[in-house]
VOGU-3710 file (C-alpha; in Angstrom, 3 decimals, decimal comma):
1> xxxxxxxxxx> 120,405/130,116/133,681  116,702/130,796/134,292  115,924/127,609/135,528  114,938/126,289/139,117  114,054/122,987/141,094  110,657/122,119/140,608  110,599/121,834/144,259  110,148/125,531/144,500  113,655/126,250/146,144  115,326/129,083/144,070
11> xxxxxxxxxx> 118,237/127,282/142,931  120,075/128,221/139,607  122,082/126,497/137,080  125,013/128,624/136,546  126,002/130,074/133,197  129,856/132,026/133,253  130,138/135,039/130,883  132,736/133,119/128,926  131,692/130,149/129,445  130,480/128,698/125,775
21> xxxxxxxxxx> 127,571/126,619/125,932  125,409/124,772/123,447  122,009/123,667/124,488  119,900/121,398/123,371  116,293/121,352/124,748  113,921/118,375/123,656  110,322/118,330/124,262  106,830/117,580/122,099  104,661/119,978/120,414  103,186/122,417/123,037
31> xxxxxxxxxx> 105,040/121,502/126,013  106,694/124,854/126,748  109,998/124,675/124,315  109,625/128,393/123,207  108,900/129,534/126,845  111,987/127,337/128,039  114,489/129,089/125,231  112,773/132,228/125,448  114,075/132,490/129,314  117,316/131,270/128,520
41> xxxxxxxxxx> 118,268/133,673/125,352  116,780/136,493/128,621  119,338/135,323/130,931  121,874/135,141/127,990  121,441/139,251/127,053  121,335/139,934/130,963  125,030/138,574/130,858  125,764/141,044/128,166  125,203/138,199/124,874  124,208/139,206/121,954
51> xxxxxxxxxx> 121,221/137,332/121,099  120,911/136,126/117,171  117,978/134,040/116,277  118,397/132,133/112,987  115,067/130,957/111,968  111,258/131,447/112,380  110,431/127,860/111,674  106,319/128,517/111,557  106,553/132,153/109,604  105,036/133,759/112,311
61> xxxxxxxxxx> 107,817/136,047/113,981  107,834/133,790/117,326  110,536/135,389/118,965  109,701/139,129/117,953  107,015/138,950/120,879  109,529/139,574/122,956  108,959/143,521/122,055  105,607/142,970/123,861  104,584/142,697/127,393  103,043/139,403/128,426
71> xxxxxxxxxx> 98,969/139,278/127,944  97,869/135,787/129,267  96,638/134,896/132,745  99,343/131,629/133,426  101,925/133,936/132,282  101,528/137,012/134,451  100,561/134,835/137,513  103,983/132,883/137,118  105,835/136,080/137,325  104,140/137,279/140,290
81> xxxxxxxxxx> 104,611/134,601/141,714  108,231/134,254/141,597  108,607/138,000/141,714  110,014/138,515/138,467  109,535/142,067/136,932  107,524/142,277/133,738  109,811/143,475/130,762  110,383/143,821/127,125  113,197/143,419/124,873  114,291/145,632/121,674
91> xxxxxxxxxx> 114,489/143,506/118,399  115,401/143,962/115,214  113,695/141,832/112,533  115,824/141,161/109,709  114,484/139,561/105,884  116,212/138,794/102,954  114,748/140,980/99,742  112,571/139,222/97,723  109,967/140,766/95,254  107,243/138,336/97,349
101> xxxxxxxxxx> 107,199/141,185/99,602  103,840/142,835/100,273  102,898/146,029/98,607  100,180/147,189/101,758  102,046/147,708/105,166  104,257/145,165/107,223  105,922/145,598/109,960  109,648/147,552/110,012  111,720/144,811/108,363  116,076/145,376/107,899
111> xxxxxxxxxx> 115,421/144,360/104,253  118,924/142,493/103,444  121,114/140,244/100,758  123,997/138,574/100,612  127,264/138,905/98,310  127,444/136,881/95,518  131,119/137,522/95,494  131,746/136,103/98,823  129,022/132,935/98,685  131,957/129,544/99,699
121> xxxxxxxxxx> 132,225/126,414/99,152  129,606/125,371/101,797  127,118/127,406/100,026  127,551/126,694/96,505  127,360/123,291/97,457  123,902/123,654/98,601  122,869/125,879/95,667  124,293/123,580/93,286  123,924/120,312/95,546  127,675/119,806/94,708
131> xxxxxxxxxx> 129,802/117,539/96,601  132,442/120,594/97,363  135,374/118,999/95,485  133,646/118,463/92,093  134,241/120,236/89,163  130,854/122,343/89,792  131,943/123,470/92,465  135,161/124,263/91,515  133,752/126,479/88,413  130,962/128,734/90,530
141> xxxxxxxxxx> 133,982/129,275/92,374  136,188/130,720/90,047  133,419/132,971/88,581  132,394/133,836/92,464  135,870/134,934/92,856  136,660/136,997/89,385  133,419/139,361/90,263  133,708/142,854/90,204  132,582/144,632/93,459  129,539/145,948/91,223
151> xxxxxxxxxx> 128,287/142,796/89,333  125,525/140,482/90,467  123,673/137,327/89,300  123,796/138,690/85,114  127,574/139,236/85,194  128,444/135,970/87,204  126,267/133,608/84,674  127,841/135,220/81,568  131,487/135,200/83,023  130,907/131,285/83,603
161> xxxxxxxxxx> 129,314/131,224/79,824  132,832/132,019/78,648  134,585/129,300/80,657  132,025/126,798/79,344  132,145/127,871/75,648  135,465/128,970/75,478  137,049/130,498/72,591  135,417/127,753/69,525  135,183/129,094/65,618  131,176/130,366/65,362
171> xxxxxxxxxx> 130,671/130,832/69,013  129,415/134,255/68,603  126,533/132,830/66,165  125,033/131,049/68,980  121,462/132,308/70,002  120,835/133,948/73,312  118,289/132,141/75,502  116,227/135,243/77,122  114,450/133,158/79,571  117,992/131,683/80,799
181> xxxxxxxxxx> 119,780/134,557/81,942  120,546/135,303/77,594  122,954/132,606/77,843  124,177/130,517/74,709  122,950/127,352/75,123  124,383/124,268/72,848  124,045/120,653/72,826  127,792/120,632/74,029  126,844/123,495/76,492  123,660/122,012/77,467
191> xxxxxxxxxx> 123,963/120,297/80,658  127,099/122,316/82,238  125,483/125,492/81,969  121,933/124,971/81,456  122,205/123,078/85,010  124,499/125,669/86,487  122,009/128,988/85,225  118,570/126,469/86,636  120,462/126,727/90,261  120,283/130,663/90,232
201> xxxxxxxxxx> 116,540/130,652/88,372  114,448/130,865/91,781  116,671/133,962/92,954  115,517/136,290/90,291  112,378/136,350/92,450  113,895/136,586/96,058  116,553/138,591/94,271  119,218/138,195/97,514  122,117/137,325/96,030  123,350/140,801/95,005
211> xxxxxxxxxx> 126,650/142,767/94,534  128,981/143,264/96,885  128,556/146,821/96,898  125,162/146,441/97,420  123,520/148,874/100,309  121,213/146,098/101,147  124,410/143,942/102,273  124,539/143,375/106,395  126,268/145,666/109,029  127,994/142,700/111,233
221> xxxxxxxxxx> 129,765/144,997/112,844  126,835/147,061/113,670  124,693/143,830/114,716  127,831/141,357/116,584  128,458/144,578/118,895  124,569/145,756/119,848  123,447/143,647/122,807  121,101/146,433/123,433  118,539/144,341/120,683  118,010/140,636/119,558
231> xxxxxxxxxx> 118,354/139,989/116,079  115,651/138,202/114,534  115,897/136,275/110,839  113,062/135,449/109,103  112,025/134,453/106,107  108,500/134,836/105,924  107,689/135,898/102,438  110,322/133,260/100,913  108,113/130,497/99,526  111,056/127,738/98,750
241> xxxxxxxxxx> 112,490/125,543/101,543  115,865/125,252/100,376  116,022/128,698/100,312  114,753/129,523/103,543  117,520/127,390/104,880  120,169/128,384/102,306  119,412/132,171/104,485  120,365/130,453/107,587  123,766/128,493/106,231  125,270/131,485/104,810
251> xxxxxxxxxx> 124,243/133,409/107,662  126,398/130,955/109,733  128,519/131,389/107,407  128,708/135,518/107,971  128,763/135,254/111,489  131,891/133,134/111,118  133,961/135,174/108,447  132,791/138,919/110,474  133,526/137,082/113,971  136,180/139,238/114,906
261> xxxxxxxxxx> 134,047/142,252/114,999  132,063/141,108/118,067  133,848/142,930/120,784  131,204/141,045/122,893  129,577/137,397/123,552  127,296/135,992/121,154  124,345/133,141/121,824  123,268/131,525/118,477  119,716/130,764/118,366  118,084/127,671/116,175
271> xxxxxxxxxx> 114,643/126,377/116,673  113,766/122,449/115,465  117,301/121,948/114,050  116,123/118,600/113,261  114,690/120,262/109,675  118,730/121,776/109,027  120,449/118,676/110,512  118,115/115,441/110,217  119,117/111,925/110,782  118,351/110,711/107,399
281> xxxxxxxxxx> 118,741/113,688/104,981  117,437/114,020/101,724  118,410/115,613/98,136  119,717/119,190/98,906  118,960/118,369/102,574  122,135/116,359/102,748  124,580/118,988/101,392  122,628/121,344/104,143  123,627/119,595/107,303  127,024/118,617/106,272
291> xxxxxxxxxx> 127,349/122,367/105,863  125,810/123,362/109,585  127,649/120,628/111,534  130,985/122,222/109,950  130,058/125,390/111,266  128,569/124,496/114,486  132,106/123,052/115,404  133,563/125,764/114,214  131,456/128,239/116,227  131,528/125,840/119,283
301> xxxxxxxxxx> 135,181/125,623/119,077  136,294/128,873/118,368  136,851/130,218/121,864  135,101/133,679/121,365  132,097/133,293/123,863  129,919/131,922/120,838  127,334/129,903/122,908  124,056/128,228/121,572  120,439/127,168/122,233  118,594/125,069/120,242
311> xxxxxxxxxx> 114,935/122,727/120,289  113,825/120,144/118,610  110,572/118,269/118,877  112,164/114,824/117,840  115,424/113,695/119,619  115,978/110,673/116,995  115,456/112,894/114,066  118,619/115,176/114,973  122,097/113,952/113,375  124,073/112,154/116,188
321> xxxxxxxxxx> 127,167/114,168/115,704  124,912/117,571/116,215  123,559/116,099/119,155  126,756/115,214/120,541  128,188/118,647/120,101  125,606/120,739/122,935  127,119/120,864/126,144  123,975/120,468/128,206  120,772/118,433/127,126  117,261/118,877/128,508
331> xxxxxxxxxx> 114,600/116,632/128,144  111,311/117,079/128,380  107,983/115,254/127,502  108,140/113,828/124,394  105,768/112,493/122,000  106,804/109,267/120,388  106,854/105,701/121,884  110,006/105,170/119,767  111,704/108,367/120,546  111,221/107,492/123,728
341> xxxxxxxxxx> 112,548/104,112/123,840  115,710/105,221/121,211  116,392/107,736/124,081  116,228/105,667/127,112  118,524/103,312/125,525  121,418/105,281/124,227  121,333/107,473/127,470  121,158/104,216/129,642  118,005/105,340/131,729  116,071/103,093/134,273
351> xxxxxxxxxx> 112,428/102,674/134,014  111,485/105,042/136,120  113,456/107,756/133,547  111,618/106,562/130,571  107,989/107,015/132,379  109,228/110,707/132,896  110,001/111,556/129,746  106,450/109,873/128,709  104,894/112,180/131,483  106,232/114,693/134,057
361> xxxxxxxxxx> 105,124/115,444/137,305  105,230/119,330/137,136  104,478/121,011/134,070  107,379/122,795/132,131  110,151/120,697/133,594  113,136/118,961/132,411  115,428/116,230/132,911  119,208/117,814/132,713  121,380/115,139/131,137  123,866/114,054/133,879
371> xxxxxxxxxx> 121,588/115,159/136,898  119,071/113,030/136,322  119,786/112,219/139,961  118,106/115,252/140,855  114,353/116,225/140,260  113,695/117,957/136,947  114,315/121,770/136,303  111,621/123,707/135,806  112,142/126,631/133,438  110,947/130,182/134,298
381> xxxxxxxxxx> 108,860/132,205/132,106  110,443/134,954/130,209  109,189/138,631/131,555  108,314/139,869/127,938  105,568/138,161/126,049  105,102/135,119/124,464  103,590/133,679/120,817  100,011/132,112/121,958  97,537/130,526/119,550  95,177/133,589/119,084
391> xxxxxxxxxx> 97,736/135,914/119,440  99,109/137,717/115,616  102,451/139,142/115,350  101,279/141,836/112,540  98,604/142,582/114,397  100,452/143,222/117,547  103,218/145,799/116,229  100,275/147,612/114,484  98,948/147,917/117,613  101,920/148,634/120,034
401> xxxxxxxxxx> 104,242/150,529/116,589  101,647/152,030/114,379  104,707/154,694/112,997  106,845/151,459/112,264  104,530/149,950/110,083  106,150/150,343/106,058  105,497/149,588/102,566  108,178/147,896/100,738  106,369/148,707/96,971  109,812/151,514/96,695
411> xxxxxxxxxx> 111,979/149,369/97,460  110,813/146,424/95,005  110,683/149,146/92,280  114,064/149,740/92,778  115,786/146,480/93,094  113,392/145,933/90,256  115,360/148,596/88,133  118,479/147,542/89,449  117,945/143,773/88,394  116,654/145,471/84,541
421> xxxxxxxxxx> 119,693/147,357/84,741  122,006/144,774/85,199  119,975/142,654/82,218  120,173/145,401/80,351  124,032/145,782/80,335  124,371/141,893/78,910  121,414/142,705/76,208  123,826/145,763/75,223  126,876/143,537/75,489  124,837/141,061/73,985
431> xxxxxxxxxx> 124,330/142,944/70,730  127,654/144,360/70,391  128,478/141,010/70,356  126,419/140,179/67,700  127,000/143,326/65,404  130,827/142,433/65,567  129,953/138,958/64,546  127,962/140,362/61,158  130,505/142,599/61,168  132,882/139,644/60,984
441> xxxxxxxxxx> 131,007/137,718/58,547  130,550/140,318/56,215  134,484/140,845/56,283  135,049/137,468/55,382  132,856/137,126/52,820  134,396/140,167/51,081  137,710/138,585/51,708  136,413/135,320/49,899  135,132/137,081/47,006  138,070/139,492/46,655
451> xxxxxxxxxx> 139,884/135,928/46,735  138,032/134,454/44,230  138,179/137,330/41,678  141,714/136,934/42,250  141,730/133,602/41,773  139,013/133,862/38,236  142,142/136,876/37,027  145,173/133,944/37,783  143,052/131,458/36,142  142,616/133,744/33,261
461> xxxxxxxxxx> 146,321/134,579/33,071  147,357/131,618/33,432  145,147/129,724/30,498  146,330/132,719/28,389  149,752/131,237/29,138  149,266/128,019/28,468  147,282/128,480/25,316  150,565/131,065/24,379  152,564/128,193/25,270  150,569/125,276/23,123
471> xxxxxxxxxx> 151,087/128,017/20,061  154,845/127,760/20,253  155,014/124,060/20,672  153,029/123,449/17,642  154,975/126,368/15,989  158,128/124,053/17,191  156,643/120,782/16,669  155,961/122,580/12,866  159,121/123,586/12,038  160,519/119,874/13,372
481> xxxxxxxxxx> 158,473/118,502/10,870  159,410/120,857/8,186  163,090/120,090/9,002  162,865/116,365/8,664  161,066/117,031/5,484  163,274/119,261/3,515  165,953/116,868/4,842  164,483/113,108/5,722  167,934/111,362/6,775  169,183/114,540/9,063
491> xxxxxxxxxx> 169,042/112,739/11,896  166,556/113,589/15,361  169,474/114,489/17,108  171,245/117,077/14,865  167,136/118,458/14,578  167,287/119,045/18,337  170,971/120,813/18,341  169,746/122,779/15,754  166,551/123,588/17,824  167,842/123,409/21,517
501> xxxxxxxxxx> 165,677/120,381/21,902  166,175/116,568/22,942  166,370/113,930/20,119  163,812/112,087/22,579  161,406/115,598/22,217  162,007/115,477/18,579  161,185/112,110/18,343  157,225/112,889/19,884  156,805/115,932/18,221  157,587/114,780/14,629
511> xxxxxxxxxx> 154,968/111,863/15,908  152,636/113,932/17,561  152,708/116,567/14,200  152,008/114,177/11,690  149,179/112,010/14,189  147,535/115,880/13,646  148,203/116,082/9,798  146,595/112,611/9,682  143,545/113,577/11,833  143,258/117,161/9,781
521> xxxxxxxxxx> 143,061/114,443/6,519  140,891/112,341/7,789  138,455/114,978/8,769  138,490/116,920/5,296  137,826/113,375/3,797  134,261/112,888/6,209  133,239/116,562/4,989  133,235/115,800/1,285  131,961/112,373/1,564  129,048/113,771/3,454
531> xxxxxxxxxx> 128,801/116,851/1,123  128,494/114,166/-2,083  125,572/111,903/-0,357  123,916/115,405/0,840  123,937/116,567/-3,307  122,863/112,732/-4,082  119,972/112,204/-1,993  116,031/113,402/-3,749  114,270/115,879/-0,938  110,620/114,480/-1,528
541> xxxxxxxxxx> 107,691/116,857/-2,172  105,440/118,717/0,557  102,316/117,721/1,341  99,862/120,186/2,651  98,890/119,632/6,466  95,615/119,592/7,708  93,966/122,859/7,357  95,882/124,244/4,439  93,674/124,037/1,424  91,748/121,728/2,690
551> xxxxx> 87,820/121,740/1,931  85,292/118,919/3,842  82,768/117,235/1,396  80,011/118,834/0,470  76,679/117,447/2,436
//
């Protein structure tokens, strides 16, 4: 490694090809961190290591200054002073699309997204801040799995829509919600798909989650195999935090699913993983680190020359099992009273440790963990340039790259066109859906008239029926009666063998006959007495009304 006694003897800490490391360096705010990790990641690609850099903590492309030679006075002395040659390094700065991008000119980005078919359990359980085994988790899954190499954010939502609504009676009469992806939303919907559709919301403006077709999707082959370049992430132009470090999980996440097509070394590079892995986490924060420490273990621990450097500002702040996984821990000044004493304590240092790490003797130096024995290390400059105060990263390319400087304003247009094309295709689906469902109602309503003229025609038949069927039971209960009159002592039964009938039916009609004969009487006999007090009663004269010949007094 790039690092000497501060004594000024040339003496190295060696670093073995395959030998994995993970690094952690721990210093305040201006103290040198950047120029400490930016000599390390050079000794890293001299040994043939791909360099990948995973964040740009203070949007400001840091570690793209490597491109550039150094400017400042301290830096250029300190090389010619320990007779290191001046040098730059090719890198290729990578971004994840979002529509935030500028329209003017920016420097040559590798515009990129990530499959929305392949997104695991790690990172659906920071999108949806899911613990991974709940039922969540367990349906972004299932519709993560069942997409088709062409379908994106749209198809995904909808194909999860169907799981939640199911097959129900009147589904397709539900209303489209156009500024929720045109899902159905229903009080019984509500919260399981309302809250998944709100976790995707923020990515129809940095519109990275695409298909897996997608030509925006990485090259890992392409960028595990060229040690010729570092590979710089940022994510300048993406305004939400859990975003920014959603990009850096899931590209964990690809390094670890496309590590078998780095035919050489890799050296993983994370400034201030404090803000990925803290101490005390908070709301999607917690789902975050849980994530990174799996794959930091898994990347430390695969055996594939995966090594690691990464700073923080704050040792306390960094989760203890993070901590506990670098293989080498330097310590420089640091700023807190209580980081210092935290420190002192848990590493077991004398006094005389503790006033070091409050102030160091030579500037840029370290304590290595487990040599504190000897005097600190102090780091050597990189020989490309560095990030100062004044310096601007923009303004630098422009300078050194005028011919690399591009405008994105295409590119939004068309992911713009794609995103309105995929929208488009559930509108269309959207309204065949609902043209089959007037198509549907308008069948069954002809069904339910055609059903009740039927019915109106059988209830017509049948009262014709029954009143054909009252005739010939009075015409029987008639000719009962008629029987028993011509002959009063024939008996009910002998009336019913005569008539195929039951003495028992004979018996009620012969009752039920004369109770209408009786009735019949008694109504003829209300008509003439009311006829006879009609012809009785004296109609009096008219009077005139009020206006007919009617004359008012005279004067």
């Amino acid at each position: 490694m790039s690092i000497k006694i501060a004594n000024e003897i040339n003496t190295y800490l060696s670093v073995g090809k395959d030998e994995q490391e993970f690094i952690g360096i721990f210093a305040k705010s201006g103290y040198g961190k950047s120029l400490f990790v930016e000599s390390l990641m050079e000794e890293y690609s001299r040994l043939g290591f791909k360099i990948i850099i995973l964040n740009d903590v203070k949007d400001s492309i840091e570690m793209g200054f490597a491109m550039f030679k150094p400017r400042k006075k301290y830096h250029l002395d300190h090389l010619r002073k320990i007779g290191k040659p001046i040098e730059t390094k090719k890198v290729k700065i990578f971004h994840p699309f979002t529509f935030n991008l500028p329209n003017s000119k920016i420097p040559d980005f590798n515009i990129y997204g990530f499959s929305l078919k392949n997104l695991n359990r790690n990172e659906w359980s920071l999108i949806s801040e899911s613990p991974q085994e709940s039922e969540t988790i367990r349906l972004l899954l299932n519709a993560s799995n069942h997409l088709g190499k062409s379908e994106g954010i749209y198809s995904f939502l909808h194909g999860i829509e169907e799981t939640v609504i199911g097959i129900k009676k009147g589904k397709s009469e539900l209303k489209a919600n156009p500024k929720l992806f045109h899902l159905r939303i229903t009080p019984s919907t509500a919260k399981g798909l309302q809250e998944v559709a709100s976790y995707l919301l923020p990515f129809q403006r940095d519109y990275f989650l695409l298909p897996e077709d997608s030509e925006l999707q990485l090259d890992w082959k392409e960028i595990l195999n060229d040690t010729s370049s570092y590979a710089l992430f940022t994510t300048k132009y993406i305004k939400d935090d859990k975003l920014k470090q959603f990009c850096i999980l899931s590209l964990l996440e690809e390094i670890v699913r496309n590590i078998d097509y780095a035919k050489k070394p890799i050296c993983i590079v994370i400034n201030e993983i404090r803000f990925l892995t803290p101490e005390r986490c908070r709301g999607f924060q917690e789902f975050l680190a849980n994530a990174i420490r799996k794959r930091l273990s898994v990347l430390r621990n695969m055996g594939r020359g995966v090594s690691g450097i990464f700073d923080s500002q704050v040792w306390l702040d960094v989760e203890q099992s993070v901590k506990s996984s670098f293989t080498k821990n330097f310590f420089g000044e640091l700023a807190s009273a209580n980081d210092i004493e935290k420190l002192s304590k848990a590493l077991k240092y004398r006094r005389d440790m503790s006033d070091k790490l409050k102030h160091m003797d030579v500037r840029n130096s370290y304590i290595l963990q487990g040599y504190e024995d000897e005097d600190p290390f102090v780091c050597w400059f990189p020989g490309h340039g560095h990030n100062e105060p004044e310096f601007s990263f923009y303004d630098e390319f422009k300078k050194h790259f005028p011919e690399r400087m591009k405008s994105y304003k295409g590119l939004k247009e068309k992911m713009k066109k794609k995103f309105s094309e995929e929208e488009n295709k559930v509108k269309e689906k959207i309204k065949r859906r609902e043209r089959k469902s007037r198509e549907e109602k308008e069948r069954l309503a002809k069904e339910k008239e055609e059903r009740a003229d039927k019915n109106n025609e059988q209830s017509e038949k049948s009262e014709q029926i029954n009143q054909l069927k009252g005739k010939l039971k009075e015409e029987k209960m008639k000719r009962v009666w008629e029987i028993k009159q011509e002959n009063p002592k024939l008996s009910n039964r002998k009336i019913g063998l005569e008539l195929g009938l039951n003495h028992v039916t004979v018996k009620n009609y012969l009752e039920k006959y004369q109770e209408n004969l009786d009735k019949e009487k008694e109504g003829e006999e209300k008509v003439d007495f009311e006829d006879k007090v009609l012809s009785e009663t004296k109609v009096p004269d008219e009077k005139p009304l009020l206006g007919e010949d009617f004359e008012l007094p005279e004067g």
